[in-house]
N, C-alpha and C positions, 0 to 999 in steps of 0.2 A: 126673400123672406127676412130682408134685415130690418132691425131698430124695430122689432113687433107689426111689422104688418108685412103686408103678401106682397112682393114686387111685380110677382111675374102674372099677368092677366091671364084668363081663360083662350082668348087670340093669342098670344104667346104661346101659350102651353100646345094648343092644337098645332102650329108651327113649328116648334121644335120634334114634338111627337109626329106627325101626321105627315108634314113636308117636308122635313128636313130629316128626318128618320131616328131623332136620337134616341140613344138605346144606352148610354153611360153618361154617368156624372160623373164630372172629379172635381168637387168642392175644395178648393184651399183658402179657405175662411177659418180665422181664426172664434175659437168659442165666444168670444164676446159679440159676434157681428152675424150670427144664426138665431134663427128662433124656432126650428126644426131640425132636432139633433139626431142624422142616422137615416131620417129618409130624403127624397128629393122634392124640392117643391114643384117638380113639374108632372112625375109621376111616383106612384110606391110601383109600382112594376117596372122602373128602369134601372139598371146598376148602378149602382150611387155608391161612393168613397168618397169618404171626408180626410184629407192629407193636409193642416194646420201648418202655413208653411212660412219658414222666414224670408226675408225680401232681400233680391238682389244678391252683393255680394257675400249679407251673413248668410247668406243659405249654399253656395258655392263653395264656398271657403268652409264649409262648417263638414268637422270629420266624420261627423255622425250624423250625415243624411243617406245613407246607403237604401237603409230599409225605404225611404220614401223613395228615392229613384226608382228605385225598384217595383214599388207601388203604382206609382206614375206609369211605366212600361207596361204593366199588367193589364194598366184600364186601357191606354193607349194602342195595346197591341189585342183587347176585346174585341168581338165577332162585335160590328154596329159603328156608326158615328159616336163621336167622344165632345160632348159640351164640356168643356173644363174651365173655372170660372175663380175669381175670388172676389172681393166687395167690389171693387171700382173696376176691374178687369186692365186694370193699367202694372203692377209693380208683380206681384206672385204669377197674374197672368202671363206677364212679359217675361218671368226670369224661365219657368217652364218651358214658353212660346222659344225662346233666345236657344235652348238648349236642342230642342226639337228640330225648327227652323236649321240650327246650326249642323246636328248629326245629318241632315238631309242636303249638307251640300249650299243652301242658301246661303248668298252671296253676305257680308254685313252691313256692307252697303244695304240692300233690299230690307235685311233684320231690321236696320234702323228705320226705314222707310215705317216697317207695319209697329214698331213701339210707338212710332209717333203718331200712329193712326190714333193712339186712344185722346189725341188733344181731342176728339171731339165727342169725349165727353163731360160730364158738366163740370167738372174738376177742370177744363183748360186745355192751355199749352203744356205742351211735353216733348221733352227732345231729348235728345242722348247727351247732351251736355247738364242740362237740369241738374244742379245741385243737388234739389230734396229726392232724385230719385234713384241715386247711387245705380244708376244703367252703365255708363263708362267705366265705374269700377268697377263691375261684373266683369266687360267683357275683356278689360285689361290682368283682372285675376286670371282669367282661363288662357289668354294669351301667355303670361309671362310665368303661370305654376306647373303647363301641359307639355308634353312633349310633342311634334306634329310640324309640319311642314306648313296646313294651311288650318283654319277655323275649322274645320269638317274634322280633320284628324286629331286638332285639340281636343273639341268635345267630346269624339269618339275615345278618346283615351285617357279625360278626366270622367267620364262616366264607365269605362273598365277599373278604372283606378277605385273606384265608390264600390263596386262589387256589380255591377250592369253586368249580365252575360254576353258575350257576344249574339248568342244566338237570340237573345231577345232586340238584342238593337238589329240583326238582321231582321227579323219577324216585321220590326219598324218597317224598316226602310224599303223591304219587299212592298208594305203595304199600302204606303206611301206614294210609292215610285212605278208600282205597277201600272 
């Protein structure tokens, strides 16, 4: 629903709802890039949160994302599938995706593999070195500001450090991993 018109088609909509079961939103679009403030555009009957979120390393590095971690966890760890999205599904998607992916153990090798999945879309090539998309200083922050032996335990202890429960990032990773 960005720039004033509808993105997502009625085929879409029945796919996400119908075959693929989702049941949650987690919008991280910034207000300028929505044209439906508060509900979802795939359904008003699905859980929808809108989390407004800074990209890459200023949203890691920022002291004051606690409450959004946290938010994120809530939807995440929701009874149902979780769509979570922002305009291009490349930079907020990927710093969420990077966090998630990383608490679950996924190799960064692999991380790297699915950021660069978004080169296809219409925006291009994208790679973890890409200048404009500050990906390598994300995962260089968590590396060298976290305490942890490997990536899994960085994130797992830069997201206690934000105020994350443990028993919510277990809730995760039960759910996940089962």
């Amino acid at each position: 629903d960005g720039g004033g018109e509808r993105l997502v088609s009625d085929a879409d909509t029945s796919l996400f709802l119908n075959r693929l079961g989702i049941r949650n939103e987690l919008d991280l679009r910034w207000d300028t890039e929505i044209m439906l403030d508060g509900v979802s555009s795939l359904s008003e009957s699905i859980n929808y949160l809108r989390i407004p979120l800074k990209l890459y390393v200023d949203f890691v590095s920022s002291e004051d994302n606690g409450e959004q971690l946290n938010q994120i966890f809530d939807m995440v760890n929701a009874d149902g599938p979780v769509y979570f999205h922002c305009a291009i599904g490349c930079d907020r998607t990927g710093t969420v995706s990077f966090l998630l992916l990383g608490l679950l153990g996924v190799s960064e090798s692999e991380i790297n593999k699915e950021c660069e999945l978004s080169s296809f879309s219409i925006y291009g090539p994208r790679t973890r070195d890409s200048a404009e998309t500050y990906y390598k200083e994300m995962i260089e922050y968590i590396k060298q500001n976290c305490d942890g032996a490997t990536l899994q335990k960085k994130i797992q202890n830069y997201l206690l450090q934000r105020g994350v429960s443990p028993e919510k990032l277990e809730a995760f990773k039960a759910k996940m991993l089962e």
